[in-house]
N, CA and C atoms of all chains as a GROMACS GRO file, in nm:
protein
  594
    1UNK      N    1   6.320   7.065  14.558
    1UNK     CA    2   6.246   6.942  14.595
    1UNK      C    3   6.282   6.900  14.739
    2UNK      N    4   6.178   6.865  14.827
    2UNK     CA    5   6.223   6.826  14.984
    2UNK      C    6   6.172   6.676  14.960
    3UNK      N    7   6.236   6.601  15.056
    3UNK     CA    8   6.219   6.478  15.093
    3UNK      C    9   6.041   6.437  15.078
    4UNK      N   10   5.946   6.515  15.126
    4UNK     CA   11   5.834   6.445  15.137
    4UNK      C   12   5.842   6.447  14.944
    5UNK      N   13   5.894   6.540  14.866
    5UNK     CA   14   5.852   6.547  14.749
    5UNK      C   15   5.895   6.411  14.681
    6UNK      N   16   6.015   6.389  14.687
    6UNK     CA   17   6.048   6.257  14.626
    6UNK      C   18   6.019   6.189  14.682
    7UNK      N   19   5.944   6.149  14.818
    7UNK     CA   20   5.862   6.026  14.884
    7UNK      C   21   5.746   6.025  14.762
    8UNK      N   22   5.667   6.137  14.763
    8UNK     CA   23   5.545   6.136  14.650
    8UNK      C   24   5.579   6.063  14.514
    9UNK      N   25   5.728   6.092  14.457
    9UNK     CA   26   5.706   6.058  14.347
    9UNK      C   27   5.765   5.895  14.325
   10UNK      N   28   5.855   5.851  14.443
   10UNK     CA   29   5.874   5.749  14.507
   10UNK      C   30   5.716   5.627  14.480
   11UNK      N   31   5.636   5.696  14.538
   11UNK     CA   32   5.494   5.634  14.566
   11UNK      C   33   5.452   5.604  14.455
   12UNK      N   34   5.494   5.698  14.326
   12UNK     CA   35   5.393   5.689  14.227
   12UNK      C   36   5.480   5.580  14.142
   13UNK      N   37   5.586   5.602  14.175
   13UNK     CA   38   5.668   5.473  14.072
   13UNK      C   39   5.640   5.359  14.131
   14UNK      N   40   5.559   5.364  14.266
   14UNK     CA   41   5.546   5.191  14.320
   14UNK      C   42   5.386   5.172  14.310
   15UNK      N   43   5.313   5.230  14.268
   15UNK     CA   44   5.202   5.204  14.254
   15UNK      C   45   5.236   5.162  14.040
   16UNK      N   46   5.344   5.218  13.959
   16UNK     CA   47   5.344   5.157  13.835
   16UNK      C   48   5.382   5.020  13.847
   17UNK      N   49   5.465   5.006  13.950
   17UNK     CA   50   5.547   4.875  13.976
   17UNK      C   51   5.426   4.768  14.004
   18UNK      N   52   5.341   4.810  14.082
   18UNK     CA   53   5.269   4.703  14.144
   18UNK      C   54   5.147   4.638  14.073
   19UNK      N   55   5.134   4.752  13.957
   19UNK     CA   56   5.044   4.746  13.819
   19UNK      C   57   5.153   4.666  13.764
   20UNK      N   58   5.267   4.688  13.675
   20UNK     CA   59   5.292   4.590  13.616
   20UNK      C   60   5.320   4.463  13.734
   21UNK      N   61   5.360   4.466  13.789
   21UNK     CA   62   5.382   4.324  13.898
   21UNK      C   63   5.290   4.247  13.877
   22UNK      N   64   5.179   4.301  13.840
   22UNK     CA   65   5.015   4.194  13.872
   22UNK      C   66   5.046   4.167  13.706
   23UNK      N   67   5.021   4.281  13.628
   23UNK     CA   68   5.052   4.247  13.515
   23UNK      C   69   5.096   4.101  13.457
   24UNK      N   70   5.263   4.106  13.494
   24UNK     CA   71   5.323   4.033  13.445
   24UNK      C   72   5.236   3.927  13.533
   25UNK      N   73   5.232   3.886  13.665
   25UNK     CA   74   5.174   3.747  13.658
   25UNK      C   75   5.034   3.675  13.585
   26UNK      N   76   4.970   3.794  13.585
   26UNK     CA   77   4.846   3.763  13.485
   26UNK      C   78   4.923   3.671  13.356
   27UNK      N   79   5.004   3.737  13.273
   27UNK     CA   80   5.070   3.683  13.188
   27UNK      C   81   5.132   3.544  13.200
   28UNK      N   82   5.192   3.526  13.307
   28UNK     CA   83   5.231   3.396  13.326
   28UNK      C   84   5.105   3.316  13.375
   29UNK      N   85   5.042   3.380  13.441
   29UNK     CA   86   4.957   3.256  13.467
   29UNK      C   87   4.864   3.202  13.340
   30UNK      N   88   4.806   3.299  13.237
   30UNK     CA   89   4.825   3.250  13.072
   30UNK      C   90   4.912   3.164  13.002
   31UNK      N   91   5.065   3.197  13.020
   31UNK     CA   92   5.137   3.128  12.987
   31UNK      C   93   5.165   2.940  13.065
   32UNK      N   94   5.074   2.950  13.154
   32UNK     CA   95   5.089   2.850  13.231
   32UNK      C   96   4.973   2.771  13.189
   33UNK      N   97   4.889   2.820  13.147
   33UNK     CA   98   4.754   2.736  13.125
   33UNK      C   99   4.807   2.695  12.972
   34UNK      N  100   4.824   2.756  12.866
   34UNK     CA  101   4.872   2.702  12.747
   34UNK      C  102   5.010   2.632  12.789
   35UNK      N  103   5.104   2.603  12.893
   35UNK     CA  104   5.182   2.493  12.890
   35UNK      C  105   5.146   2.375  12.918
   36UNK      N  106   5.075   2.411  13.006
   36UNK     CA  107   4.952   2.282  13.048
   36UNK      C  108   4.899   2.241  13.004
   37UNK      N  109   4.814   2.313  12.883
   37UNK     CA  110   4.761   2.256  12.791
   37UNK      C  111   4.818   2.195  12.667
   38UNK      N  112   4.966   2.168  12.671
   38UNK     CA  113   5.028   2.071  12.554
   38UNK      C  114   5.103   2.038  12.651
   39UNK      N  115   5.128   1.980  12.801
   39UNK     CA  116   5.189   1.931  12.827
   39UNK      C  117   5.344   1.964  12.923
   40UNK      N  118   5.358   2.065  12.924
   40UNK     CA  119   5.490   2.100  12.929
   40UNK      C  120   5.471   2.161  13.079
   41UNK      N  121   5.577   2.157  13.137
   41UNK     CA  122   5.613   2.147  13.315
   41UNK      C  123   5.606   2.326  13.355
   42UNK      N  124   5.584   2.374  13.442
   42UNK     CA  125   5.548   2.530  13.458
   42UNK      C  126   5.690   2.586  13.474
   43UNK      N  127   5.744   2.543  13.506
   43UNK     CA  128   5.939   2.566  13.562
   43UNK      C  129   6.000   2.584  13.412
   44UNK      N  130   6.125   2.656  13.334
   44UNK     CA  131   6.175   2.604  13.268
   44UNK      C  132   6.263   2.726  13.290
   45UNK      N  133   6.403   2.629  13.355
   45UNK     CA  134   6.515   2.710  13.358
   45UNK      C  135   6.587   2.780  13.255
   46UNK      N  136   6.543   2.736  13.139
   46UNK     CA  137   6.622   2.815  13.068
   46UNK      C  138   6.570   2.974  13.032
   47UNK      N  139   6.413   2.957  12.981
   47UNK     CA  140   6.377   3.067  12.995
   47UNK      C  141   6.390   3.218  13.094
   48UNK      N  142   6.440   3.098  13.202
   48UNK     CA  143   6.426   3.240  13.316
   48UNK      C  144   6.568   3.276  13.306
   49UNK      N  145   6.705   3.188  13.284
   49UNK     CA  146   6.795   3.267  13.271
   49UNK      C  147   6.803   3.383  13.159
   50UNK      N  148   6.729   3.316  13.063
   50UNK     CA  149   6.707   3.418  12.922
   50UNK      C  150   6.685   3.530  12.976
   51UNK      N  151   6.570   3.522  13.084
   51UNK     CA  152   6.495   3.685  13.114
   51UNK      C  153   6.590   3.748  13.181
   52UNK      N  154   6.654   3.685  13.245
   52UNK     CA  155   6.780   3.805  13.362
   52UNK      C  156   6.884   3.805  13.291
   53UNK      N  157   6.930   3.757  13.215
   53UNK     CA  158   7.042   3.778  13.096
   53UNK      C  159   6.953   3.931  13.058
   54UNK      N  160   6.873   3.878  12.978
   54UNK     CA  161   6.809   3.970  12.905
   54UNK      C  162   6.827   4.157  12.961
   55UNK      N  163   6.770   4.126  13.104
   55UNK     CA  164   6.746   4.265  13.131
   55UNK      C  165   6.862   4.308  13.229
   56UNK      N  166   7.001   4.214  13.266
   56UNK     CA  167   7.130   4.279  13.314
   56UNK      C  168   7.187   4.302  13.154
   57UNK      N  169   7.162   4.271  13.062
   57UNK     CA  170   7.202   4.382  12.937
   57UNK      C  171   7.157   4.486  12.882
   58UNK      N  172   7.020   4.503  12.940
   58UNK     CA  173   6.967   4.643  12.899
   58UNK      C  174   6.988   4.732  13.039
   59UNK      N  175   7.024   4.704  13.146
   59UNK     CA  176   7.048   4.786  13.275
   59UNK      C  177   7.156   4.842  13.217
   60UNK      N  178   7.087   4.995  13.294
   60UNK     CA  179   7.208   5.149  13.278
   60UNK      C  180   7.269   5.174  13.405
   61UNK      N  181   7.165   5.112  13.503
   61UNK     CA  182   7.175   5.188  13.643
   61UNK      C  183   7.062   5.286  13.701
   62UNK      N  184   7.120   5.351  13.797
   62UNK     CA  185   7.253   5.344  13.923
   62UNK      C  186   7.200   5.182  13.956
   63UNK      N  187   7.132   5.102  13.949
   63UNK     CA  188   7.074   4.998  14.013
   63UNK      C  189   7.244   4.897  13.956
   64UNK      N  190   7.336   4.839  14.073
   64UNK     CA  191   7.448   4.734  13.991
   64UNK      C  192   7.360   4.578  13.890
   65UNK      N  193   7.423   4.525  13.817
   65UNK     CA  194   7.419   4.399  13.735
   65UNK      C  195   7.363   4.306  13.830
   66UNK      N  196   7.406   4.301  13.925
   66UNK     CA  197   7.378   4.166  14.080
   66UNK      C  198   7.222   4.183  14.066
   67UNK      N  199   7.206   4.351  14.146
   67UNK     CA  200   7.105   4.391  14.215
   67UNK      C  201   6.999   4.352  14.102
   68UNK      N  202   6.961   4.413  14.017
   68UNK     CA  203   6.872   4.366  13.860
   68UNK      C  204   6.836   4.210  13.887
   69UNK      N  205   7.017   4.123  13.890
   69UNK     CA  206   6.934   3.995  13.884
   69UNK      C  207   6.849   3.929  14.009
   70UNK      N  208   6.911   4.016  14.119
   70UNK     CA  209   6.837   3.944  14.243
   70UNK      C  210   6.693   4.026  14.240
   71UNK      N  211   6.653   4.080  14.188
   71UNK     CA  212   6.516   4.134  14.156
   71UNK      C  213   6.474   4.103  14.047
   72UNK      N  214   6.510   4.042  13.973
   72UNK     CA  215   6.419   3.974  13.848
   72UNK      C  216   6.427   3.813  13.932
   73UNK      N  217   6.510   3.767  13.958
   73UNK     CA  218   6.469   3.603  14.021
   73UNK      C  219   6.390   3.638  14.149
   74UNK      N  220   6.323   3.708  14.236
   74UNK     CA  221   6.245   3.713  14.282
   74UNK      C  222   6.088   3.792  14.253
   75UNK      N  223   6.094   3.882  14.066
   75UNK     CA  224   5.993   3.893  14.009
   75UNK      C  225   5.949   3.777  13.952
   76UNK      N  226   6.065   3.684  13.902
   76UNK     CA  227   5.995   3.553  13.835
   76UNK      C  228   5.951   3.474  13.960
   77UNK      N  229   6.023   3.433  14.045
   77UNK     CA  230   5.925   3.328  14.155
   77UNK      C  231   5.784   3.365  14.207
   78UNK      N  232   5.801   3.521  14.250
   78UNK     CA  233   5.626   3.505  14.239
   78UNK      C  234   5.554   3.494  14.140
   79UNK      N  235   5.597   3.555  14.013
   79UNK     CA  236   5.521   3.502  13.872
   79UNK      C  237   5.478   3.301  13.883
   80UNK      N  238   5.607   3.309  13.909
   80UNK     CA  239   5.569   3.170  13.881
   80UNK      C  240   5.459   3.075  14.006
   81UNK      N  241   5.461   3.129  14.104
   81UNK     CA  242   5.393   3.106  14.226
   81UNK      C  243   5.233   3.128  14.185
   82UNK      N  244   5.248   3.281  14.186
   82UNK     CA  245   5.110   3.260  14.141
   82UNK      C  246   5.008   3.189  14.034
   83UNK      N  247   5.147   3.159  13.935
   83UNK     CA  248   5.100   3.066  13.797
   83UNK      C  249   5.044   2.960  13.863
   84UNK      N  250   5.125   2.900  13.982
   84UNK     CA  251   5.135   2.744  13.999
   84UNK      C  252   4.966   2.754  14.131
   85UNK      N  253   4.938   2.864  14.210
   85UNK     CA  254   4.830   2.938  14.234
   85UNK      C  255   4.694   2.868  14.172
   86UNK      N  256   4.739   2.945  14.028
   86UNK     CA  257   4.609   2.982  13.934
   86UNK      C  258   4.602   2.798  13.846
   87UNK      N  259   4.684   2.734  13.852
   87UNK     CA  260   4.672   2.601  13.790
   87UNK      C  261   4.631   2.488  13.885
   88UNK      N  262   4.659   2.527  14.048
   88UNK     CA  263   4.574   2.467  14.134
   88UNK      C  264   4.462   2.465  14.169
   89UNK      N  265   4.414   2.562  14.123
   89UNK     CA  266   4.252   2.646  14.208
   89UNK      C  267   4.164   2.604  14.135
   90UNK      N  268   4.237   2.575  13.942
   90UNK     CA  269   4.182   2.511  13.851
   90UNK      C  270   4.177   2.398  13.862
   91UNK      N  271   4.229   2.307  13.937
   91UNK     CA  272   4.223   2.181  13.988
   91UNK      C  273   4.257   2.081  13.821
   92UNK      N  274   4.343   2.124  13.807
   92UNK     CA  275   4.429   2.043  13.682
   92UNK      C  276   4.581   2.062  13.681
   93UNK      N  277   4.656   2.062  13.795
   93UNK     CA  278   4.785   2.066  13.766
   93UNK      C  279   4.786   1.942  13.742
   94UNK      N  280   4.884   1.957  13.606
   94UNK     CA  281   5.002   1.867  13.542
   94UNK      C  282   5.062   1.823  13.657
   95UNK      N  283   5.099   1.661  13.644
   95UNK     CA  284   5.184   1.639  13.744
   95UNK      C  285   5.319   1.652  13.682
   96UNK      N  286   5.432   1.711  13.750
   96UNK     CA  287   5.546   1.764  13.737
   96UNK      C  288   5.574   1.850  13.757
   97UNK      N  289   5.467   1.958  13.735
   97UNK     CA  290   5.416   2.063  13.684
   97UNK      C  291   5.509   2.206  13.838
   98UNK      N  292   5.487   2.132  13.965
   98UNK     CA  293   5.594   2.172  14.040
   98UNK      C  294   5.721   2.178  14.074
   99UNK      N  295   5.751   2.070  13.973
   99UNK     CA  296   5.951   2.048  13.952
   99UNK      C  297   6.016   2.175  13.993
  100UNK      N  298   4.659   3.455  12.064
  100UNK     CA  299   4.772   3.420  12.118
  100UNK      C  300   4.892   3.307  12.172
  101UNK      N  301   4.994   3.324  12.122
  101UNK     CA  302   5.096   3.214  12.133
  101UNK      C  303   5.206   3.190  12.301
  102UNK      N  304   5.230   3.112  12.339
  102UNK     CA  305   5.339   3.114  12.447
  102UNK      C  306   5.421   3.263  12.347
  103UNK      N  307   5.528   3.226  12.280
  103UNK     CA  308   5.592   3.318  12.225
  103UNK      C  309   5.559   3.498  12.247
  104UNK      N  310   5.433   3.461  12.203
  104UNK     CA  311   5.320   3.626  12.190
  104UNK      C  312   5.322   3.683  12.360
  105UNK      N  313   5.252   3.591  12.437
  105UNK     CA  314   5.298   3.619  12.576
  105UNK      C  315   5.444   3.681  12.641
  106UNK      N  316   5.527   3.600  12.562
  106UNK     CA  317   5.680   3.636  12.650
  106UNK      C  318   5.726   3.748  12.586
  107UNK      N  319   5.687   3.789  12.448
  107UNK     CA  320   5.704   3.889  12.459
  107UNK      C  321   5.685   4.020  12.473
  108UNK      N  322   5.530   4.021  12.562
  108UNK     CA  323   5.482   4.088  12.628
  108UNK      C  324   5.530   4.101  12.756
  109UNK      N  325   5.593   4.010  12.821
  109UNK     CA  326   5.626   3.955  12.960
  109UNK      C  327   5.795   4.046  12.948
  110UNK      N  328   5.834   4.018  12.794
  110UNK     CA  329   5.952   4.131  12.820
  110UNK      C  330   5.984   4.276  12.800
  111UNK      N  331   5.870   4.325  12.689
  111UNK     CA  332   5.805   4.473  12.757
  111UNK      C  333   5.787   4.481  12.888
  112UNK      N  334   5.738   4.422  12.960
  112UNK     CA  335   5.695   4.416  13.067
  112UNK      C  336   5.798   4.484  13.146
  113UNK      N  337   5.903   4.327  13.124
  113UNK     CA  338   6.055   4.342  13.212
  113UNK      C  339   6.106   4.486  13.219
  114UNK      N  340   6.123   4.533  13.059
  114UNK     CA  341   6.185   4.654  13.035
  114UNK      C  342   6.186   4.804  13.118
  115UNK      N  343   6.005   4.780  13.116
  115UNK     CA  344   5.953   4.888  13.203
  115UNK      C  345   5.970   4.856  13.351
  116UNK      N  346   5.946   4.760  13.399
  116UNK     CA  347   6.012   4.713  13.551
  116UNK      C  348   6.141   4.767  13.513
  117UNK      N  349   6.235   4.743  13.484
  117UNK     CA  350   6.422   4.776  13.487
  117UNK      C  351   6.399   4.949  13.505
  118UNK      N  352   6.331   4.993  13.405
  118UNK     CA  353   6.330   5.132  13.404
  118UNK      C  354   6.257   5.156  13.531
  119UNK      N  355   6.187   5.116  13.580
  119UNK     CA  356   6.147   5.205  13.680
  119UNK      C  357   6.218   5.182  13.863
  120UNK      N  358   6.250   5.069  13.789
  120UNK     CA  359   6.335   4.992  13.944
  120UNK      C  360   6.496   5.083  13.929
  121UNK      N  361   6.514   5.124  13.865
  121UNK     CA  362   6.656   5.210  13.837
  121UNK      C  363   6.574   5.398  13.874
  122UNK      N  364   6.480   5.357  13.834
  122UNK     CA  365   6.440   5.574  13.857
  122UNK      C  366   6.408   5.587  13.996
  123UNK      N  367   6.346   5.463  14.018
  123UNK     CA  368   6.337   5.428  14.202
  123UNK      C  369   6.422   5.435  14.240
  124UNK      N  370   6.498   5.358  14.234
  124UNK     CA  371   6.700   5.374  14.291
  124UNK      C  372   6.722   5.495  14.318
  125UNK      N  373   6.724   5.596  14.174
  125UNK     CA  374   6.764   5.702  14.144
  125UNK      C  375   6.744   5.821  14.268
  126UNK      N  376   6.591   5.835  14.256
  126UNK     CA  377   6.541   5.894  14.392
  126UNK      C  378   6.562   5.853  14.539
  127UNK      N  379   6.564   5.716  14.516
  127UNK     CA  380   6.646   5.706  14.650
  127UNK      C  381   6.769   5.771  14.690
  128UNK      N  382   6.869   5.735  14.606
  128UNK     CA  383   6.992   5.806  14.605
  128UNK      C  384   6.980   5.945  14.654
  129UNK      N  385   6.881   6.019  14.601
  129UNK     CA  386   6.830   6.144  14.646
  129UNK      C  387   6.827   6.174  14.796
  130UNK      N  388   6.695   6.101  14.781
  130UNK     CA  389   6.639   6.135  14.932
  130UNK      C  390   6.797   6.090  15.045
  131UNK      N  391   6.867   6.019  14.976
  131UNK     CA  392   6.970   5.940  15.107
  131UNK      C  393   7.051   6.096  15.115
  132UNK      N  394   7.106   6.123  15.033
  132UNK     CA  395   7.188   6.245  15.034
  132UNK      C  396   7.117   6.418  15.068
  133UNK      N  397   7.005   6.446  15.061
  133UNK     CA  398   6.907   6.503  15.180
  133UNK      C  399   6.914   6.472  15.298
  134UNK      N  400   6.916   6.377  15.333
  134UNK     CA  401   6.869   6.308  15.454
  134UNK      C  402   7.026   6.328  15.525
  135UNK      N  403   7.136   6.275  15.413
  135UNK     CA  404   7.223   6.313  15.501
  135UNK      C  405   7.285   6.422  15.554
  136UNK      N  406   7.255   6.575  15.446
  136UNK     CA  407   7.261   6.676  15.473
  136UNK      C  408   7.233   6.762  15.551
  137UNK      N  409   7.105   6.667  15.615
  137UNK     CA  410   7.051   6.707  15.787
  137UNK      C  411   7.056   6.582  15.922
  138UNK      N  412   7.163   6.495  15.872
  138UNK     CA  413   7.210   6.402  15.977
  138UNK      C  414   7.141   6.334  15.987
  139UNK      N  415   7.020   6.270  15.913
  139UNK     CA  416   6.953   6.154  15.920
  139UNK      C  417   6.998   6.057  15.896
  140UNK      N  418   6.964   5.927  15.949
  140UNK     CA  419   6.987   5.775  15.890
  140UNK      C  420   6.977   5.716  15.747
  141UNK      N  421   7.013   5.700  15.671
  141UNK     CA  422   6.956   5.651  15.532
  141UNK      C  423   6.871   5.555  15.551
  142UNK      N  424   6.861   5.466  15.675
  142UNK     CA  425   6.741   5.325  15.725
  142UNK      C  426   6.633   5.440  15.770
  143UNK      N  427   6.526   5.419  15.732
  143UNK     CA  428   6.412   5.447  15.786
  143UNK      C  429   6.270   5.373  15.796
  144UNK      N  430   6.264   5.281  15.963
  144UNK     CA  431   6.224   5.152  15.922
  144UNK      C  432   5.979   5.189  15.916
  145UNK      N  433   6.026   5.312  15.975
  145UNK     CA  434   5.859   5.347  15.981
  145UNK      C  435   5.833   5.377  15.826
  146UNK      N  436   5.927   5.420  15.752
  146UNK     CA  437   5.876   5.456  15.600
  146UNK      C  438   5.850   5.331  15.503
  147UNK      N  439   5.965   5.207  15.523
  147UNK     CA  440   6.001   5.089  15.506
  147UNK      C  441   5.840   5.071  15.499
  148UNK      N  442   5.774   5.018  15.620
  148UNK     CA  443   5.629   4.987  15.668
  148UNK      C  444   5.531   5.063  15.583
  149UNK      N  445   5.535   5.147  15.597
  149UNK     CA  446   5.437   5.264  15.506
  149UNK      C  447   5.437   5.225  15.396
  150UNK      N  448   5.539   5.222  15.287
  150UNK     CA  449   5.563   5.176  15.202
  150UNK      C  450   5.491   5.032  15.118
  151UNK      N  451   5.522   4.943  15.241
  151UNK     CA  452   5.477   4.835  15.190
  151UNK      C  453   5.305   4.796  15.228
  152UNK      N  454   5.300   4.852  15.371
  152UNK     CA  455   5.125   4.910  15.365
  152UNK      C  456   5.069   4.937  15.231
  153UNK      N  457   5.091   5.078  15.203
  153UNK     CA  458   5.042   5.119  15.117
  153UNK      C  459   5.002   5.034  14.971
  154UNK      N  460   5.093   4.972  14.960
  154UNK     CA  461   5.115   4.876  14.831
  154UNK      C  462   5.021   4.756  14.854
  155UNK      N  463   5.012   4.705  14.957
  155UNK     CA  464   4.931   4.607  14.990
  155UNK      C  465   4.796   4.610  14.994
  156UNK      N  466   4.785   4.757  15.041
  156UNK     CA  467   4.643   4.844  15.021
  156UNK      C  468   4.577   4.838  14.873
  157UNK      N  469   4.670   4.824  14.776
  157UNK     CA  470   4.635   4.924  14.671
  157UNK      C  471   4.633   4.776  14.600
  158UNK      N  472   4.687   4.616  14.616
  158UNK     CA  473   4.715   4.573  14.537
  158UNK      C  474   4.569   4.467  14.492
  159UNK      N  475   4.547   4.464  14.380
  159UNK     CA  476   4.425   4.415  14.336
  159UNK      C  477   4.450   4.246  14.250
  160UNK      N  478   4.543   4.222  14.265
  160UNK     CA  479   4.605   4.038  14.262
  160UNK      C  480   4.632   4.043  14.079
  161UNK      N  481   4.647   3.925  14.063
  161UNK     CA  482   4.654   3.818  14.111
  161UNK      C  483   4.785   3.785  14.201
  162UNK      N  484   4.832   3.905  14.203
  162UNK     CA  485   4.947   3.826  14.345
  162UNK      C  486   4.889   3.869  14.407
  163UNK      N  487   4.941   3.790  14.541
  163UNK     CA  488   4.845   3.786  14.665
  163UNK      C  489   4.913   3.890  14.781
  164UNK      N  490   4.850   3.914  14.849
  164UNK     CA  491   4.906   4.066  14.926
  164UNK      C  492   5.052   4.020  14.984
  165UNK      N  493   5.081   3.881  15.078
  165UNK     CA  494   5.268   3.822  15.101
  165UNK      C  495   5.319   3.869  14.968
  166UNK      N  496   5.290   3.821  14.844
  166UNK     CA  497   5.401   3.831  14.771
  166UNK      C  498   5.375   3.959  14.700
  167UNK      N  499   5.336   4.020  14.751
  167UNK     CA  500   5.348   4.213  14.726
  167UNK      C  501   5.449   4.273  14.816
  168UNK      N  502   5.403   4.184  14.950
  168UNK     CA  503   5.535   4.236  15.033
  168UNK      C  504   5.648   4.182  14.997
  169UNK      N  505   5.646   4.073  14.955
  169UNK     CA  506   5.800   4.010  14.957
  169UNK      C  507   5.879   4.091  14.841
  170UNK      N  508   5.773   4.108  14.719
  170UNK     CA  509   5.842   4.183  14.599
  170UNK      C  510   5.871   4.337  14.668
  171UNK      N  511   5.803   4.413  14.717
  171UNK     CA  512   5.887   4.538  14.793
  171UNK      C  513   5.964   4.539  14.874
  172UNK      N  514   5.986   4.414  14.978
  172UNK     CA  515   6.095   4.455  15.072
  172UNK      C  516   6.204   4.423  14.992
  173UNK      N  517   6.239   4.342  14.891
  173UNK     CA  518   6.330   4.300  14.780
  173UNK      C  519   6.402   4.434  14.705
  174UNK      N  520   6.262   4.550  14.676
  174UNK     CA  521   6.254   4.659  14.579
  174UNK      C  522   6.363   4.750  14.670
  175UNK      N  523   6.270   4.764  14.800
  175UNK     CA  524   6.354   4.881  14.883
  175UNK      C  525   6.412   4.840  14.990
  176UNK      N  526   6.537   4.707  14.963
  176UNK     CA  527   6.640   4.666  14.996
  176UNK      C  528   6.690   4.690  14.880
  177UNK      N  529   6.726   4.697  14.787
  177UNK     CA  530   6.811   4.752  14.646
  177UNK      C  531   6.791   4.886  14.625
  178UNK      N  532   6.692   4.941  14.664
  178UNK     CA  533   6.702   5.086  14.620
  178UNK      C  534   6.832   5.121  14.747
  179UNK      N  535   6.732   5.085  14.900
  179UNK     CA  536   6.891   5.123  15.018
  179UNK      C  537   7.014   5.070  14.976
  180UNK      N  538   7.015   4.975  14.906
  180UNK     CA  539   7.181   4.947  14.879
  180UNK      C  540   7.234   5.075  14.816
  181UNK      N  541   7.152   5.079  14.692
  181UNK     CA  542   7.217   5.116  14.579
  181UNK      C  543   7.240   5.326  14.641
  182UNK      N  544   7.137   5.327  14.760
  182UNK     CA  545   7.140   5.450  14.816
  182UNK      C  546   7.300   5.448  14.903
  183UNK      N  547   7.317   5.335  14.951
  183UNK     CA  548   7.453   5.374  15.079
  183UNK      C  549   7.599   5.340  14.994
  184UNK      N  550   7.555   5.278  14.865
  184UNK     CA  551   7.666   5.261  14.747
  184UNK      C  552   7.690   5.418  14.705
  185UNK      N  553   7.594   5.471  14.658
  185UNK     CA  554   7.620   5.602  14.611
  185UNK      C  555   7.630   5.733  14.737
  186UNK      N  556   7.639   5.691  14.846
  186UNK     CA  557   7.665   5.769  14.968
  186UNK      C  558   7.812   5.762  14.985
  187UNK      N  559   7.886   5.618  14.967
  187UNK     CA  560   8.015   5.570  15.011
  187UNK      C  561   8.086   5.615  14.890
  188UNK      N  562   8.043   5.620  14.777
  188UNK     CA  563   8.129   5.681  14.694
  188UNK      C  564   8.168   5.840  14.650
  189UNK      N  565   8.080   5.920  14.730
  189UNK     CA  566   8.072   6.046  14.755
  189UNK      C  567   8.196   6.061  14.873
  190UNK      N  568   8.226   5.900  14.959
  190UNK     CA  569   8.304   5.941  15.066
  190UNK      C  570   8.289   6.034  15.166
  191UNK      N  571   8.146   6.052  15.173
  191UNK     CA  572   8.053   6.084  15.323
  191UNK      C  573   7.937   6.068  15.387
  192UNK      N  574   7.998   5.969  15.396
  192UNK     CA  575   7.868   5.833  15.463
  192UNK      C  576   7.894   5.913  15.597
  193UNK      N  577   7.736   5.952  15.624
  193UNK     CA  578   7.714   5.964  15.817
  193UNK      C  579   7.754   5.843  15.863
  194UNK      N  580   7.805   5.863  15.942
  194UNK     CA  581   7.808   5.721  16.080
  194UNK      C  582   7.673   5.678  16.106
  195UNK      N  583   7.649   5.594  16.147
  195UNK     CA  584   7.554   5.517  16.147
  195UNK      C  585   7.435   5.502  16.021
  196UNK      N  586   7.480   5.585  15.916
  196UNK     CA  587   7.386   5.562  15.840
  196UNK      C  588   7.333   5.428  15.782
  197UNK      N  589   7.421   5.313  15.791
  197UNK     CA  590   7.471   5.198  15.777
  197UNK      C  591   7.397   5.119  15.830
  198UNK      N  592   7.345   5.127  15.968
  198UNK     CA  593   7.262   5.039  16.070
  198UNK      C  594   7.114   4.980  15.988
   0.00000   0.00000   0.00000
């Protein structure tokens, strides 16, 4: 295998990444319209520590425990960005709703 | 569908992000130790660019093309870590590979 080869396959793992990336915010921004719709604020710290707990216990590596979480708290802020996005454009943000 | 039903789609989700943000790593690690085998830099800031081009090219929202970049320069700033971590522990880091 030469360098351009693992650039190729490099590429292809960031084109899965960028599919789920959209993915997951699609999801939140769902999850944002049903919080909205009973009320409840788009932020909720606890959940998000849940999620990076969550996945620095299923990490094997080579990626360290840190690295995982500083890439899941910047997969959740744009999740949540774009949630807060998709609840403006709808012109019904909850007030709080940016806490 | 429930909030609940969502998140835990959102943590499939995660799972497959972890896995692939670690096989990314992985190949990085690669390419760094190639690269150093013919005296290259492990920074390579024209590929860096390409990289996140490409992704921006390809990305079809709801995140918005900034936070495509922001989520890759995040991606491949952890993959280079986790590349000059596993260079330094081999205990033959090129000089300047570091820059």
């Amino acid at each position: 295998m030469t360098i351009e080869d693992w650039r190729a396959e490099i590429d292809a793992i960031d084109d899965e990444l960028l599919r789920l990336l959209n993915a997951r915010a699609a999801l939140a921004i769902r999850v944002g319209e049903s919080k909205r719709s009973v009320g409840l604020s788009v932020r909720d710290g606890e959940r998000e520590r849940e999620v990076i707990e969550r996945v620095r216990r299923a990490n094997t590596g080579p990626l360290d425990d840190r690295a995982v979480a500083r890439l899941f708290r910047r997969i959740i802020l744009e999740s949540r960005r774009a949630e807060t996005v998709a609840l403006e454009e709808t012109g019904t943000l909850a007030e709080g709703a940016l806490r």
